[in-house]
C-alpha positions in Angstrom: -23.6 47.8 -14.8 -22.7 44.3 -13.9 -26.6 43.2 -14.5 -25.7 44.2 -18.0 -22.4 42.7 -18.2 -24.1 39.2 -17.1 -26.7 39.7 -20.0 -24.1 40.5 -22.5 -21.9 37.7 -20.8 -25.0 35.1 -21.3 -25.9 36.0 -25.0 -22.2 35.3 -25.7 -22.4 32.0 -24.7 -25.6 31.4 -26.2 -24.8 32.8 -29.4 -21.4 30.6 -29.3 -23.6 27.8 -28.0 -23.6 24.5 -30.5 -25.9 21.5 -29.4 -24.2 18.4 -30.1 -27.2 16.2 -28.1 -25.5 16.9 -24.7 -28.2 16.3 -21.7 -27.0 19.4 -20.0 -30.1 22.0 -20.2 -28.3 24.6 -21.0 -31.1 27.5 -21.9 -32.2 26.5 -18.3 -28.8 27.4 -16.8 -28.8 30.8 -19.2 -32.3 31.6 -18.0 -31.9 30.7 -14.4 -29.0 33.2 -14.4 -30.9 35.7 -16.1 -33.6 35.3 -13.6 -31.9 35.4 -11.0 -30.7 39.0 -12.4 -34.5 40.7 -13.1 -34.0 40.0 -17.0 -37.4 38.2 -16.9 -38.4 38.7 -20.4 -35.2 37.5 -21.6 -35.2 34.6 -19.3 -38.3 33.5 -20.0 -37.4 33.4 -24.0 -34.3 31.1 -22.4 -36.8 28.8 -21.0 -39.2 28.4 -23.9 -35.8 27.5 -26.0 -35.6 24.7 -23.1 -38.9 23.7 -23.2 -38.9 23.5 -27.2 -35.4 21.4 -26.9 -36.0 19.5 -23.9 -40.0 19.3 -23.5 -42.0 20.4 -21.1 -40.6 19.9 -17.5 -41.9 21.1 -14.7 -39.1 22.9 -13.0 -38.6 24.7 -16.5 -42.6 25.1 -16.8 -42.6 26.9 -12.9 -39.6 29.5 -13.8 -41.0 30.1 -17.1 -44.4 30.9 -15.3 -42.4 33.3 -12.9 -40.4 35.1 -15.2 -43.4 36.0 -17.5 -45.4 36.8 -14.1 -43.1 39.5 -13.2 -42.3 40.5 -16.9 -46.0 41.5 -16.9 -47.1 38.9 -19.2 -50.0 37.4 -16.5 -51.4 35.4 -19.1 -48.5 33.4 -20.3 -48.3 32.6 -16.8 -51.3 31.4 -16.0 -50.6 29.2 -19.2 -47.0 28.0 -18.5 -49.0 26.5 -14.2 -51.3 25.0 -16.0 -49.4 23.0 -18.4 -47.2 22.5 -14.5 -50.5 21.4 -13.0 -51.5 18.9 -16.2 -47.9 17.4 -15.6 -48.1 17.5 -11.8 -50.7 18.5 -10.3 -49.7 18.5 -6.5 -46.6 20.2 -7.4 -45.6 22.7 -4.1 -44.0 26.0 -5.7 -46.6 26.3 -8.7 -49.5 25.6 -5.8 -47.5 28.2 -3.2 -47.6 30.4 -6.6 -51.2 30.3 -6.9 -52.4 31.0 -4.2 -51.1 34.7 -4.4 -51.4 34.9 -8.0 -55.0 35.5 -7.6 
């Protein structure tokens, strides 16, 4: 019950959310917690919101990968490393990742 209470909690804020140009990644925050939770679907649409307002970073790129990983969606994972890897290509957790994603 308290899972759900965070989720509800989190598309609250979101929905009361209103951008005014801040620098504070706020979907990350949002999808981080949901993470953090097991609400990988709904974190992962949190970090694409990031990505699309913030570009591509590769903390954001790695959790994104993650979340759609354990959401079942292998293939947008495999997408969101390498758009990591074309950033960063020696980057530790995405390599780590790798290694037992195949």
């Amino acid at each position: 019950k308290e899972r759900y209470s965070l989720l509800e909690a989190v598309e609250r804020v979101w929905d009361n959310h209103y951008s005014m140009g801040e620098k504070q990644n706020i979907p990350l925050l949002l999808g981080s917690l949901l993470y953090e939770s097991a609400f990988y679907t709904r974190a992962a649409d949190f970090f694409r919101i990031s990505i699309d307002t913030f570009g591509k970073e590769c903390n954001v790129l790695y959790n994104m990968a993650l979340s759609c990983y354990y959401a079942g969606e292998t293939k947008e994972a495999r997408s969101c490393l390498s758009d990591l890897l074309d950033i960063n290509p020696s980057y530790p957790p995405a390599l780590k990742f790798l290694k037992g994603f195949y």
